[in-house]
Backbone atoms as SQL, in Angstrom:
CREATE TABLE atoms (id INTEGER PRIMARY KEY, chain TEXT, resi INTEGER, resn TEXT, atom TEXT, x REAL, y REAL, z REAL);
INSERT INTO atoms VALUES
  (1, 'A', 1, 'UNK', 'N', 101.745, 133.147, 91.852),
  (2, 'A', 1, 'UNK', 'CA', 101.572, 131.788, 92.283),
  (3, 'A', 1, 'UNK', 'C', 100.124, 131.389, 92.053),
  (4, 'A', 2, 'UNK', 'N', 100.018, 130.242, 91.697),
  (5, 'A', 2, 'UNK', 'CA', 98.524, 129.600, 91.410),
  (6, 'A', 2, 'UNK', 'C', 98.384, 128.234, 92.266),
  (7, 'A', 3, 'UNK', 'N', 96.920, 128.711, 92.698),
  (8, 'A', 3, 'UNK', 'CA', 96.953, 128.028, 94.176),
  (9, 'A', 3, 'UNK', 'C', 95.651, 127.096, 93.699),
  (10, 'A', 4, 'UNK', 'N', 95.148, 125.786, 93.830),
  (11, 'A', 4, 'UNK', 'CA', 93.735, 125.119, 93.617),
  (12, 'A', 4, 'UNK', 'C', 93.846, 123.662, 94.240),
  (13, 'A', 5, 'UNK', 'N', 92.804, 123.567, 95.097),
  (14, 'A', 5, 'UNK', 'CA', 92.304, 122.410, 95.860),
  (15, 'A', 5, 'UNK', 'C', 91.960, 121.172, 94.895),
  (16, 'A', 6, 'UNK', 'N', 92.741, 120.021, 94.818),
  (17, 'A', 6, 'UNK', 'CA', 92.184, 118.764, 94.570),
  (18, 'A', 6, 'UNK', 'C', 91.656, 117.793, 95.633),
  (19, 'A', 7, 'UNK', 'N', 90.429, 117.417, 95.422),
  (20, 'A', 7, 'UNK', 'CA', 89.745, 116.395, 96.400),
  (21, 'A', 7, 'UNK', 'C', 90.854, 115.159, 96.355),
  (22, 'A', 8, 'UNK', 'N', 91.052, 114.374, 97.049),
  (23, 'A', 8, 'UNK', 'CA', 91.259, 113.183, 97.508),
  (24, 'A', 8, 'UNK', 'C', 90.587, 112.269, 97.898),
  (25, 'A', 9, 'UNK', 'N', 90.346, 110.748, 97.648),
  (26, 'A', 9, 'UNK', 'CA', 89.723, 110.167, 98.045),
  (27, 'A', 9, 'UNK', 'C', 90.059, 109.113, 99.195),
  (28, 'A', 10, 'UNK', 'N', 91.235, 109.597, 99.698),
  (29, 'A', 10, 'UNK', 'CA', 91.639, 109.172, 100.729),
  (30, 'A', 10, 'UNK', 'C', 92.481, 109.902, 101.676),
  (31, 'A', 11, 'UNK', 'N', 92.630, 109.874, 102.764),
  (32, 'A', 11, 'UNK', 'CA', 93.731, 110.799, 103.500),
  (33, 'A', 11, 'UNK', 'C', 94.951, 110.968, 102.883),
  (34, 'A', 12, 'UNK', 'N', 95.450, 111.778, 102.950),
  (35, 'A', 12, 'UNK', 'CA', 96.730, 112.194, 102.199),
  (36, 'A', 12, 'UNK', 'C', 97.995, 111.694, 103.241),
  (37, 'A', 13, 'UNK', 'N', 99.114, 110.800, 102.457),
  (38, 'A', 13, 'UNK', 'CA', 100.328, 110.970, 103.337),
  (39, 'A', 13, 'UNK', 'C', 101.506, 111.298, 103.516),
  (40, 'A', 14, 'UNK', 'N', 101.448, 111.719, 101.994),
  (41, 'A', 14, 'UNK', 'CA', 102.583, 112.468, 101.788),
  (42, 'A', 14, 'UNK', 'C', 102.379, 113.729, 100.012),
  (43, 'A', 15, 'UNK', 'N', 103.123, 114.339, 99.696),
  (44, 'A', 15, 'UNK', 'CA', 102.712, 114.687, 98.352),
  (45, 'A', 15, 'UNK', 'C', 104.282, 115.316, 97.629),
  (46, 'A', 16, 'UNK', 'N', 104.334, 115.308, 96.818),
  (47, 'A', 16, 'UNK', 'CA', 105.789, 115.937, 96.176),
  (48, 'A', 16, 'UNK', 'C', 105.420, 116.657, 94.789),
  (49, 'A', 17, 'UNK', 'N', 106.524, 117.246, 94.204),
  (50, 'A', 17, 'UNK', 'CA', 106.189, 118.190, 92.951),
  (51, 'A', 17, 'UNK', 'C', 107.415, 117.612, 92.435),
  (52, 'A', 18, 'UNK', 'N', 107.238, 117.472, 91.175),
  (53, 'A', 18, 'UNK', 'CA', 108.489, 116.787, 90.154),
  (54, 'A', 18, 'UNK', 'C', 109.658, 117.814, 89.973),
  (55, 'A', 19, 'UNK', 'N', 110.816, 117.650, 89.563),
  (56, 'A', 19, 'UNK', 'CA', 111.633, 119.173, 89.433),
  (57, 'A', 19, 'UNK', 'C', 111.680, 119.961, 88.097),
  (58, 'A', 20, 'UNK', 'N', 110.761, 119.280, 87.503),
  (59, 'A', 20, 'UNK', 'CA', 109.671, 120.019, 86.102),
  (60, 'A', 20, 'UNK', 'C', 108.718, 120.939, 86.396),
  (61, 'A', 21, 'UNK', 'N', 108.478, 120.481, 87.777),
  (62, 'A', 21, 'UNK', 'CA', 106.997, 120.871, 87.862),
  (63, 'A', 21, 'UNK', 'C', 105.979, 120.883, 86.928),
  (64, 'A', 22, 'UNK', 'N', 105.962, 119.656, 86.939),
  (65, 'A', 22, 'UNK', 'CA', 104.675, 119.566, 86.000),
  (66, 'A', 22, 'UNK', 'C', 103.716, 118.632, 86.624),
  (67, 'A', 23, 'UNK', 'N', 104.110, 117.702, 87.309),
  (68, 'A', 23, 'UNK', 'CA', 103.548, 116.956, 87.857),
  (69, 'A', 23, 'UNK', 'C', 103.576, 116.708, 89.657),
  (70, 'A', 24, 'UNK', 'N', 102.272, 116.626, 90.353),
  (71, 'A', 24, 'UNK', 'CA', 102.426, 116.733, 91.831),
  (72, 'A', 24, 'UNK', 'C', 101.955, 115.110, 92.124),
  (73, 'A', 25, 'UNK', 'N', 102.806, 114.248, 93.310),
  (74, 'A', 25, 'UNK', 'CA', 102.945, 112.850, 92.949),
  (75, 'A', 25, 'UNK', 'C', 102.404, 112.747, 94.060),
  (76, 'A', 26, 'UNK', 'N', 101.678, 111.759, 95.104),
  (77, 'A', 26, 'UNK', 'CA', 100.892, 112.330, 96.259),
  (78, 'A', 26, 'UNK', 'C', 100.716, 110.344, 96.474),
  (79, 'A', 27, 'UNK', 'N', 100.784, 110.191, 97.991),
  (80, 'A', 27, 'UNK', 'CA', 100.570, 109.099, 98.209),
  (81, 'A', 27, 'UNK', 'C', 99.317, 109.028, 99.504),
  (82, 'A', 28, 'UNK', 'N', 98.473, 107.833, 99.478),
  (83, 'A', 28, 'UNK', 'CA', 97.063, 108.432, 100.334),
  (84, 'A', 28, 'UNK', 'C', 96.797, 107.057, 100.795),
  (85, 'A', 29, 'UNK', 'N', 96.328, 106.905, 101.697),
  (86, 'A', 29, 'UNK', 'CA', 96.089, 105.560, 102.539),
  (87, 'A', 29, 'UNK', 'C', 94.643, 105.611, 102.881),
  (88, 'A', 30, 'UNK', 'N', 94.320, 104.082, 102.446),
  (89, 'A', 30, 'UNK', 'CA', 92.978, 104.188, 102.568),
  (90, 'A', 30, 'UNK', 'C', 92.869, 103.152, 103.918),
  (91, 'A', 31, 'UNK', 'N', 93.911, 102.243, 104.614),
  (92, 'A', 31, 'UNK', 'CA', 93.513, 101.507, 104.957),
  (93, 'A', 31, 'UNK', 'C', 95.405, 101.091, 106.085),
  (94, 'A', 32, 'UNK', 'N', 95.044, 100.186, 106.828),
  (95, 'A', 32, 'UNK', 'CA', 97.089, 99.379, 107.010),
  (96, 'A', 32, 'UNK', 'C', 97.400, 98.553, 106.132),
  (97, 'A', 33, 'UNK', 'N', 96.242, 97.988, 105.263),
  (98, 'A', 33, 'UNK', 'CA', 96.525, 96.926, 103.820),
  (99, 'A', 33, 'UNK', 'C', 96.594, 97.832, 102.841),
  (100, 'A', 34, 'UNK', 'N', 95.973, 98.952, 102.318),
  (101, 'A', 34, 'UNK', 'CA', 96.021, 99.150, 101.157),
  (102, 'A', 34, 'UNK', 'C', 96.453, 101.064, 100.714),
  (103, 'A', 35, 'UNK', 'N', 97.596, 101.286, 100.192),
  (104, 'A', 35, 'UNK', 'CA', 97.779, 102.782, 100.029),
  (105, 'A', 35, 'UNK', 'C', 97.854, 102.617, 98.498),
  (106, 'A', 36, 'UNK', 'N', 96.874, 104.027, 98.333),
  (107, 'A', 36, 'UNK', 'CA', 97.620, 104.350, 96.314),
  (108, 'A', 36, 'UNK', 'C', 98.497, 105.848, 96.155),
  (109, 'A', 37, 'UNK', 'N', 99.657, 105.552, 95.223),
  (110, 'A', 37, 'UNK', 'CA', 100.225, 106.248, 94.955),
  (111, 'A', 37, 'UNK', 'C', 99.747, 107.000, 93.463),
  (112, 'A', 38, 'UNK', 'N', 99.406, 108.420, 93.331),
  (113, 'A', 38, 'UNK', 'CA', 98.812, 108.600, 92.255),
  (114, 'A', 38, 'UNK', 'C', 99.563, 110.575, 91.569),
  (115, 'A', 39, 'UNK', 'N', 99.584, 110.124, 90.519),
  (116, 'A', 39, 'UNK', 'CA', 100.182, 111.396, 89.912),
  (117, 'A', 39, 'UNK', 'C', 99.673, 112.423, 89.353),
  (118, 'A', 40, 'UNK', 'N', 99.515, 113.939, 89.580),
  (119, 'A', 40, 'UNK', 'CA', 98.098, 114.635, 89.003),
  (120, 'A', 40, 'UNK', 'C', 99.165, 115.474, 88.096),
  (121, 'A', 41, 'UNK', 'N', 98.765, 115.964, 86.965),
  (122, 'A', 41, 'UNK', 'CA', 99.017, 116.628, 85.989),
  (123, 'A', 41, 'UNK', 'C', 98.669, 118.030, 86.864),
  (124, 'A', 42, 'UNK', 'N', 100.104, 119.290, 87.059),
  (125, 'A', 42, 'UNK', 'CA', 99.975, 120.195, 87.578),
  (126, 'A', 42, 'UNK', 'C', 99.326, 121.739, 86.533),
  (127, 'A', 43, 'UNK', 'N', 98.866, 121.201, 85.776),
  (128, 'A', 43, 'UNK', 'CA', 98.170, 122.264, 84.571),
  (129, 'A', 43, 'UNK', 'C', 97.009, 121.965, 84.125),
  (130, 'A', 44, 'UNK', 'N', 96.505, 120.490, 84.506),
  (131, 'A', 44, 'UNK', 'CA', 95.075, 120.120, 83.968),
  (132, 'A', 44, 'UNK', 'C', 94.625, 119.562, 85.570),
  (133, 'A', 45, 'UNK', 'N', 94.901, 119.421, 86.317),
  (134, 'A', 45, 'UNK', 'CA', 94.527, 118.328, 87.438),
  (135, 'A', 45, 'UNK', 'C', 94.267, 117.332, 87.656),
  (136, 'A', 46, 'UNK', 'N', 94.225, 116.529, 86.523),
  (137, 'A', 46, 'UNK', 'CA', 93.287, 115.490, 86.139),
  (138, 'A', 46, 'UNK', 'C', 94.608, 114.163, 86.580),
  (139, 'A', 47, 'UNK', 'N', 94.608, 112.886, 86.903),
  (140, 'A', 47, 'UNK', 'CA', 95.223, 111.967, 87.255),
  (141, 'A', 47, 'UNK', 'C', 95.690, 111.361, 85.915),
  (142, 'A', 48, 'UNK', 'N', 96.933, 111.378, 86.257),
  (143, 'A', 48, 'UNK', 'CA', 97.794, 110.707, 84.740),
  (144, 'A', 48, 'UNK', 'C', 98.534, 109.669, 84.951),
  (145, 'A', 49, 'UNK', 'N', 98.734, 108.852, 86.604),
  (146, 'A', 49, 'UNK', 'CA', 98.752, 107.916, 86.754),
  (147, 'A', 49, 'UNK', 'C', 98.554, 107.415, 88.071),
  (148, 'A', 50, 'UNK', 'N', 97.955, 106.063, 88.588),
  (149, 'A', 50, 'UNK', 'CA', 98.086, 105.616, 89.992),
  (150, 'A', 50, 'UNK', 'C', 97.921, 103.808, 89.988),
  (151, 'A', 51, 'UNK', 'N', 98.112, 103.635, 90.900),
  (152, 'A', 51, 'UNK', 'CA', 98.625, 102.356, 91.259),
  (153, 'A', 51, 'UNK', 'C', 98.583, 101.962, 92.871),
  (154, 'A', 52, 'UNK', 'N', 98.071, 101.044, 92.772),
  (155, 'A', 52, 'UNK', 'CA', 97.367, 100.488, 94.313),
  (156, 'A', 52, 'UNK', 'C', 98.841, 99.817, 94.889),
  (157, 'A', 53, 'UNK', 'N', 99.031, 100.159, 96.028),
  (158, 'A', 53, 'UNK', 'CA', 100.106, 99.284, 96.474),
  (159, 'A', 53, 'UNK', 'C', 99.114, 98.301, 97.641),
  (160, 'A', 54, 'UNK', 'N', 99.499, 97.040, 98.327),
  (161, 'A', 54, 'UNK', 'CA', 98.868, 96.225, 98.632),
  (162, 'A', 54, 'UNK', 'C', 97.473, 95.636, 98.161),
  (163, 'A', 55, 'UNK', 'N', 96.290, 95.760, 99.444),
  (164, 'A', 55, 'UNK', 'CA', 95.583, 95.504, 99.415),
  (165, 'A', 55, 'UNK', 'C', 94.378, 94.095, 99.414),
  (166, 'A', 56, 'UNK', 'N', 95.679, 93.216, 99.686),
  (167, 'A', 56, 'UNK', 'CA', 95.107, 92.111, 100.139),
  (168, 'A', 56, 'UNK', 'C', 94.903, 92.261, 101.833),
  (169, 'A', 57, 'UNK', 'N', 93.418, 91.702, 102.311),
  (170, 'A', 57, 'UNK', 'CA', 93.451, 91.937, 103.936),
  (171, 'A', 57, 'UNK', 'C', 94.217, 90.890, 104.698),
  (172, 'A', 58, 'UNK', 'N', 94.952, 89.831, 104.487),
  (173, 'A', 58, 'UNK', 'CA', 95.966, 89.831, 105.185),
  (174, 'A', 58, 'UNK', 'C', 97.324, 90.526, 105.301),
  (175, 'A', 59, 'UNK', 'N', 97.471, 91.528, 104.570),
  (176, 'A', 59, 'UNK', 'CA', 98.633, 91.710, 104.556),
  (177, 'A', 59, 'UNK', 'C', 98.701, 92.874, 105.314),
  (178, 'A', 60, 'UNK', 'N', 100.007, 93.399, 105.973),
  (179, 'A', 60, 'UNK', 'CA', 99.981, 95.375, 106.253),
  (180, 'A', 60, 'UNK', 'C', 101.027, 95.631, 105.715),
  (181, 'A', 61, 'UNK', 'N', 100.429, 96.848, 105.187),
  (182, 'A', 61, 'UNK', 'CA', 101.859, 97.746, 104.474),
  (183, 'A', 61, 'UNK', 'C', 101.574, 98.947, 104.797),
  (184, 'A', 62, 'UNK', 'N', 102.950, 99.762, 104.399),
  (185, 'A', 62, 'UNK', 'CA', 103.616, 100.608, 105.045),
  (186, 'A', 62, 'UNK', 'C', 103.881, 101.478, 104.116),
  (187, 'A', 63, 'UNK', 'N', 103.780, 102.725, 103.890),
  (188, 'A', 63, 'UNK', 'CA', 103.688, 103.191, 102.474),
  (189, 'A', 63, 'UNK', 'C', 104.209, 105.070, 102.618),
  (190, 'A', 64, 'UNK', 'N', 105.068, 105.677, 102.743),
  (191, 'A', 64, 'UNK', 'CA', 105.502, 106.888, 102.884),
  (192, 'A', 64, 'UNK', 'C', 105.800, 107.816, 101.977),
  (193, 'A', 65, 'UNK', 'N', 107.038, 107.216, 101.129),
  (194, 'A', 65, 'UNK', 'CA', 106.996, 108.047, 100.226),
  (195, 'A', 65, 'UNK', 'C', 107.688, 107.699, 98.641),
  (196, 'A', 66, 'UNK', 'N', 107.529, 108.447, 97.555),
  (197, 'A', 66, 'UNK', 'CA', 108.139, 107.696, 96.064),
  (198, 'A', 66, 'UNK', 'C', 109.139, 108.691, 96.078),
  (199, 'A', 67, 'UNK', 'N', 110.265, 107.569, 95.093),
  (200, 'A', 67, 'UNK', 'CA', 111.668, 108.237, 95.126),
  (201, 'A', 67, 'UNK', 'C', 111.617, 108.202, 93.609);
């Protein structure tokens, strides 16, 4: 098993592994307006995709998990 720490730049709130495993999909809240959902490449670490959900300050969202 191969085990290695990626920083986050926000609290973590959930995280999943694809059934490839290739990819670990991880959702992190920075805020009650604004969470990003972001995808790390499980062989390089490096982010291969993310996407801000909200983030306007009137709004709150609610953000758990990707299906």
């Amino acid at each position: 098993m191969k085990q290695s720490n990626v920083q986050t730049l926000y609290p973590l709130v959930t995280m999943s592994i694809s059934n490839d495993s290739k990819v670990a999909i991880t959702v992190t809240k920075k805020d009650d307006t604004e969470y990003w959902v972001k995808q790390y490449s499980l062989e390089t670490y490096q982010i291969t995709f993310e996407e801000k959900i909200g983030g306007d300050p009137n709004s709150y969202i609610k953000c758990k998990e990707v299906e």
